[in-house]
C-alpha positions as CSV (number, residue, x, y, z in Angstrom):
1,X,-15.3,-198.3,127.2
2,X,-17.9,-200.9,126.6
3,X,-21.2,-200.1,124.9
4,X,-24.9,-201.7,125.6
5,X,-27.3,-201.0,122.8
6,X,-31.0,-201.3,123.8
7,X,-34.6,-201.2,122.3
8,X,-36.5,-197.8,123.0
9,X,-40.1,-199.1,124.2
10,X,-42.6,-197.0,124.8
11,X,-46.6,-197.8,126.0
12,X,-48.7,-195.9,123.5
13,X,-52.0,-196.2,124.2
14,X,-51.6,-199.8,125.7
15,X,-49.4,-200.5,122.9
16,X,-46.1,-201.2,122.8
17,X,-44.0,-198.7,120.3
18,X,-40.5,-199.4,119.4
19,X,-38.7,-196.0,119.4
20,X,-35.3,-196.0,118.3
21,X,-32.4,-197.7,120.0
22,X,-30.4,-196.4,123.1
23,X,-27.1,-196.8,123.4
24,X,-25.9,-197.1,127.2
25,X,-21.3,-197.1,127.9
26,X,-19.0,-197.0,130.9
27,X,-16.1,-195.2,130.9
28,X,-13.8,-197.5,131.6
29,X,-10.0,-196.6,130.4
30,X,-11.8,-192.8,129.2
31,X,-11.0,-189.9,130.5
32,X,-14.1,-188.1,131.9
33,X,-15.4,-184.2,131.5
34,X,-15.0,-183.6,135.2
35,X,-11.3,-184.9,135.5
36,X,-10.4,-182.9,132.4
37,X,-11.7,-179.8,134.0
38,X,-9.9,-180.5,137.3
39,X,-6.4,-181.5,136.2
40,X,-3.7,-179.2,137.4
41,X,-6.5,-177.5,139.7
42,X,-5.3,-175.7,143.0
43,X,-5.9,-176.4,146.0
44,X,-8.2,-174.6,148.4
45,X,-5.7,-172.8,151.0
46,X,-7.3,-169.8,152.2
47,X,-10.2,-168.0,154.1
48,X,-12.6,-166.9,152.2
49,X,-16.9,-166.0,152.5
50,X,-18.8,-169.4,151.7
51,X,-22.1,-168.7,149.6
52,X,-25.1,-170.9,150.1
53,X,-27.2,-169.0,147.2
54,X,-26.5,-165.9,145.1
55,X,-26.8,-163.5,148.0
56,X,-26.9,-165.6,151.0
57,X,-23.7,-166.0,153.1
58,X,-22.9,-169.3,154.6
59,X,-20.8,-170.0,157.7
60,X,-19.7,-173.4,156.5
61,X,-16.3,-174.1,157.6
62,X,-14.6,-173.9,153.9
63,X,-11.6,-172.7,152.4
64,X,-11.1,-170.8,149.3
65,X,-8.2,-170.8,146.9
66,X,-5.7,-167.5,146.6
67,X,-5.9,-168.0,142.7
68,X,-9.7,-168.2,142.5
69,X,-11.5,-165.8,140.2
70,X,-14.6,-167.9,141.3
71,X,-15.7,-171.1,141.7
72,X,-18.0,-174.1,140.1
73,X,-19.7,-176.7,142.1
74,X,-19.2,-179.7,139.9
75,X,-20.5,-182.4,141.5
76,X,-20.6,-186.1,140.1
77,X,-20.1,-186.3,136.2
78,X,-23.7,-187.6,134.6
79,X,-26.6,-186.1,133.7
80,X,-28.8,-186.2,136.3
81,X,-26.9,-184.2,138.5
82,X,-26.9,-181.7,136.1
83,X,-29.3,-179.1,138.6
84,X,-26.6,-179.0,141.0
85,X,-24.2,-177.4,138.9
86,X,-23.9,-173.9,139.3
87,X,-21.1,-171.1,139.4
88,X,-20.4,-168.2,141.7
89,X,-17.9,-165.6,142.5
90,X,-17.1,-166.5,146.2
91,X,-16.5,-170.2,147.5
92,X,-19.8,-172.6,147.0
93,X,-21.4,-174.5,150.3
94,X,-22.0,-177.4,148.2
95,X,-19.7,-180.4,148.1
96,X,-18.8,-180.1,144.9
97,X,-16.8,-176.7,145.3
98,X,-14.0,-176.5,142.9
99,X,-11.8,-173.1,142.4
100,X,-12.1,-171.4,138.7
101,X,-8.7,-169.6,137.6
102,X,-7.1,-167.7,135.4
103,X,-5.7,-171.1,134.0
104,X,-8.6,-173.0,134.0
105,X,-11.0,-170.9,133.4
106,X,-11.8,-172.0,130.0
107,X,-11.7,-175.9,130.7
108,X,-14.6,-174.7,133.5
109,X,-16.9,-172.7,131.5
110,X,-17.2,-175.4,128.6
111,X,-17.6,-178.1,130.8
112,X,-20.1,-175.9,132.7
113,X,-21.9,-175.0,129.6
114,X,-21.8,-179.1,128.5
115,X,-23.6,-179.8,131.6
116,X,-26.0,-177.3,131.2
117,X,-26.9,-177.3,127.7
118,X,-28.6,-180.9,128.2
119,X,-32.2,-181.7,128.4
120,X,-32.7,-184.4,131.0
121,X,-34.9,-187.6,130.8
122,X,-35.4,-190.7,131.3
123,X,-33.0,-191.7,128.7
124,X,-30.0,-189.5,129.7
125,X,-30.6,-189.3,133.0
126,X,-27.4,-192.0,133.5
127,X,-25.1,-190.8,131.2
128,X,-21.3,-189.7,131.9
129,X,-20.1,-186.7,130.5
130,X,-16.5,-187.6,128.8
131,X,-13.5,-185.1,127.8
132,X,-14.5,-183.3,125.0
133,X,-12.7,-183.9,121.4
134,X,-10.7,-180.5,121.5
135,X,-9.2,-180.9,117.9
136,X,-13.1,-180.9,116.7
137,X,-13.4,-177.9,114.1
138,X,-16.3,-176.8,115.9
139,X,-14.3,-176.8,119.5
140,X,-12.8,-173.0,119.3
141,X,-16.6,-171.4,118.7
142,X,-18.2,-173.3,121.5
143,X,-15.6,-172.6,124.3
144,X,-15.9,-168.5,122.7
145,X,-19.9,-168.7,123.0
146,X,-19.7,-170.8,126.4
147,X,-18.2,-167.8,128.0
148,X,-21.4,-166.2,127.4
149,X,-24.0,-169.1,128.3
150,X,-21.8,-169.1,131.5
151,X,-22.6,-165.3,132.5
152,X,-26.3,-165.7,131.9
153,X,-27.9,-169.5,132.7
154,X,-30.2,-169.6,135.3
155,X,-27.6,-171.0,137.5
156,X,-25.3,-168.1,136.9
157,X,-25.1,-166.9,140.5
158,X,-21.5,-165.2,140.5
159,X,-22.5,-161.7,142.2
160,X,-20.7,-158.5,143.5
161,X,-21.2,-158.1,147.4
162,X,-19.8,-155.1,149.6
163,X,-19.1,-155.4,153.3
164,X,-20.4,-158.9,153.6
165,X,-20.0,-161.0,157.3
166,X,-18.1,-163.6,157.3
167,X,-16.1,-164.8,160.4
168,X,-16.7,-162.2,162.0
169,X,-14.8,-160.0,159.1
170,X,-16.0,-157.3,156.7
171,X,-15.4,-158.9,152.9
172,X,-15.5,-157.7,149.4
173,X,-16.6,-159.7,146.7
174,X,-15.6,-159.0,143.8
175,X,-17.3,-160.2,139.9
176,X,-14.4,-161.7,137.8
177,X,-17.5,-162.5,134.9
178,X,-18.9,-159.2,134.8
179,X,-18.6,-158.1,130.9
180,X,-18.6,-154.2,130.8
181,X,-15.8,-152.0,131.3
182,X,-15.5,-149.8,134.7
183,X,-15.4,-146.8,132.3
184,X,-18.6,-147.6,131.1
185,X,-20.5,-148.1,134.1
186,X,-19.0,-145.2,135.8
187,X,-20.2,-142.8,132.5
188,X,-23.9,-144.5,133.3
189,X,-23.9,-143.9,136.7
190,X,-22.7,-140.2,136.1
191,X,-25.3,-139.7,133.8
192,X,-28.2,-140.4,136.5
193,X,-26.0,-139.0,139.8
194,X,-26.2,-142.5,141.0
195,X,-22.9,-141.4,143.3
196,X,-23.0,-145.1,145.2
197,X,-22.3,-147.0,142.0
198,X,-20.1,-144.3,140.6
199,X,-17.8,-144.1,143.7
200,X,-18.0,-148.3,143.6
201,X,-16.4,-148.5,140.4
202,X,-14.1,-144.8,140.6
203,X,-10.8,-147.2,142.5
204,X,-11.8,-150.9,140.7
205,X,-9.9,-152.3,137.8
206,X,-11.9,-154.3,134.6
207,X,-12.6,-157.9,135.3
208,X,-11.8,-160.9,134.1
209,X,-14.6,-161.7,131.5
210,X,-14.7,-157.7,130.3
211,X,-10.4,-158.2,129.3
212,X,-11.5,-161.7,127.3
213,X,-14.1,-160.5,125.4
214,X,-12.8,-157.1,124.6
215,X,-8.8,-157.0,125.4
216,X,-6.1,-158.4,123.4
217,X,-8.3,-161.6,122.3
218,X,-11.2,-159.9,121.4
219,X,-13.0,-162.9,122.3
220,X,-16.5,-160.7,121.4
221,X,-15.0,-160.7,117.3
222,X,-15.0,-164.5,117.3
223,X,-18.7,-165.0,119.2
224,X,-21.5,-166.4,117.0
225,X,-24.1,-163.8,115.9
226,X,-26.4,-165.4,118.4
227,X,-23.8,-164.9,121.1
228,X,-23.2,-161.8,120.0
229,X,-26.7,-161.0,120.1
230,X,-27.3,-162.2,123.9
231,X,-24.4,-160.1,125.0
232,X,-25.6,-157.2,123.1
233,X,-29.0,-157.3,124.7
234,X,-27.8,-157.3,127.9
235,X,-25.4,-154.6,127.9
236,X,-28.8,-152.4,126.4
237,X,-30.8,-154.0,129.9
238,X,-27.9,-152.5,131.6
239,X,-27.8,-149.2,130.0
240,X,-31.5,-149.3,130.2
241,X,-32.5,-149.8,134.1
242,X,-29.7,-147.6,135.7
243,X,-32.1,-145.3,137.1
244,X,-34.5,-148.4,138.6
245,X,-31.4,-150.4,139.6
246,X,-30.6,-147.1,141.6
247,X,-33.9,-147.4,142.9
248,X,-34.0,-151.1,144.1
249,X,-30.8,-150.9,145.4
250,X,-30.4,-151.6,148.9
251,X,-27.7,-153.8,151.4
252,X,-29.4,-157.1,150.8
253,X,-29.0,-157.5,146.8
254,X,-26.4,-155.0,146.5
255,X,-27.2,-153.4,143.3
256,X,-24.8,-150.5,143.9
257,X,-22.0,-152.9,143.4
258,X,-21.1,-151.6,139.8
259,X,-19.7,-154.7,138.5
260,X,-23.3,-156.9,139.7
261,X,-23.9,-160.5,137.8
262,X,-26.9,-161.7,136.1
263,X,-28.3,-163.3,139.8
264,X,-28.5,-159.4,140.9
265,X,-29.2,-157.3,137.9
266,X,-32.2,-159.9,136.9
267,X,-34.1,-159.0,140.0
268,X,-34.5,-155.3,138.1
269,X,-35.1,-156.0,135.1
270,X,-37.9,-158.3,135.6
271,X,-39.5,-156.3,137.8
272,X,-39.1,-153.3,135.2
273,X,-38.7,-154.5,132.1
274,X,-40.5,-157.3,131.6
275,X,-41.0,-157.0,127.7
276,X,-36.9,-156.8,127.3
277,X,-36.2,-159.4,129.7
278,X,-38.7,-161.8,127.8
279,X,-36.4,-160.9,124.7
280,X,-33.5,-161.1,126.2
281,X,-34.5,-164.9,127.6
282,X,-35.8,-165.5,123.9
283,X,-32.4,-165.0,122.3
284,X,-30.7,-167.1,125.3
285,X,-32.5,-169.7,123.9
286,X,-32.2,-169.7,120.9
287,X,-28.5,-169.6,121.5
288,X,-28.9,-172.6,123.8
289,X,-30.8,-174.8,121.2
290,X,-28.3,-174.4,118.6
291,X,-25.6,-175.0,120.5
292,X,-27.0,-178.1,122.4
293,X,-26.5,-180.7,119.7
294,X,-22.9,-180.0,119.5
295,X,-22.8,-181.7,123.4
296,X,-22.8,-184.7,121.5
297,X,-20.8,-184.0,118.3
298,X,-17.9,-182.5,120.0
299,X,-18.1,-185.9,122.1
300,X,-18.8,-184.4,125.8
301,X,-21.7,-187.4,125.9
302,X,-22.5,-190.4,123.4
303,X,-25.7,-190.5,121.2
């Protein structure tokens, strides 16, 4: 790795202002975020629906992978492609469509959460993210609490999709991130005779995420309190807009899906509960801000 350290210059008020330094690397002979996250990863080798948004099936010619429990695009490996980095349940139309698995499904949702946790400028804007320091003390907590920045960034777009067109076949997507139990929801959805989502969930099995966080791990146990918190307050939104969820839903966002992601269940609670939702965005961000420093300290980027 070589390192280029620069003067900070800034025009302030037709003055020149020296504002720190900048430190600007390659990564030559250093083993980058995006190849960490990739090694060992499966190839693609099936059929299977192409998304082009959260909701919107593509008919891009693209495989899926039999192992997939969803899929990341991960495109390039600096900052300022940050925007294109996204997550979602069935395979991703962009080109930088990788499979998420059992296996690697924590090496995805930390580097995901890396990625996103940045502010971009001027000043970051070219730097390369690099394989994190895994034997950092502070390593363990932000892999458990990126499992829940991953479920709720605004480029969360895993979703639950019935009888979807692809290929001219009938497909089922399923939400490997969804947190709640199947018990759960189909006790809400009895309580309000909301039969759709009742019957949706009456032959499924828990998913991925929900087994993490409250199966043998107890992932949930070892979240931070403002982890914890997020979580928390989305599980109340949940328990809170059954009735208008049962109200919204319909074949295009595909509410009665019981195990729906953020990308679906969002739509409802900012329509009807815009007061929670603003809390609920409040304590995401707090989480976010206090866990953005550690990017650098756990040595995904350099300062």
């Amino acid at each position: 790795m070589n390192k280029f350290v620069f003067d900070i210059i800034e025009n302030e008020s037709f003055t020149l202002q020296n504002k720190g330094v900048k430190t600007f690397y390659n990564l030559d002979g250093v083993e980058t975020l995006s190849s960490w996250m990739e090694d060992g990863m499966p190839k693609n080798d099936i059929d299977f629906p192409v998304l082009e948004s959260a909701l919107g099936v593509s008919h891009n010619n693209k495989k899926g992978c039999s192992s997939a429990i969803g899929y990341i695009n991960n495109d390039s490996n600096n900052v300022q492609q940050q925007n294109v980095i996204h997550l979602m349940s069935a395979v991703c139309k962009a080109n930088g469509n990788k499979p998420v698995t059992v296996n690697n499904f924590e090496k995805m949702i930390v580097g995901f959460s890396a990625r996103k946790l940045i502010l971009r400028n001027w000043l970051s804007d070219k730097d390369e993210f690099i394989k994190p320091n895994t034997n950092h003390q502070y390593f363990e907590q932000f892999k458990y609490d990126s499992l829940v920045h991953s479920i709720f960034h605004i480029h969360s777009f895993q979703t639950s999709l019935r009888q979807i067109e692809y290929k001219g076949q009938m497909w089922d997507i399923k939400n490997e991130f969804f947190w709640m139990s199947r018990d759960r929801m189909k006790e809400l959805a009895d309580n309000m005779g909301y039969d759709e989502l009742y019957n949706d969930a009456r032959t499924a099995s828990d998913r991925h995420v929900y087994k993490l966080l409250f199966g043998e791990e107890r992932i949930y146990d070892k979240l931070s309190p403002d982890a914890k918190a997020v979580l928390d307050k989305a599980t109340e939104l949940v328990e809170l807009s059954m009735e208008m969820r049962q109200v919204m839903a319909n074949d295009e966002n595909h509410l009665n899906s019981w195990d729906a992601g953020y990308a679906q269940l969002k739509l409802v609670w900012k329509e009807y509960f815009p007061e929670q939702f603003k809390e609920f965005r409040q304590l995401y961000k707090n989480m976010e801000d206090r866990m953005r420093p550690l990017v650098y300290e756990l040595g995904f980027l350099m300062k």
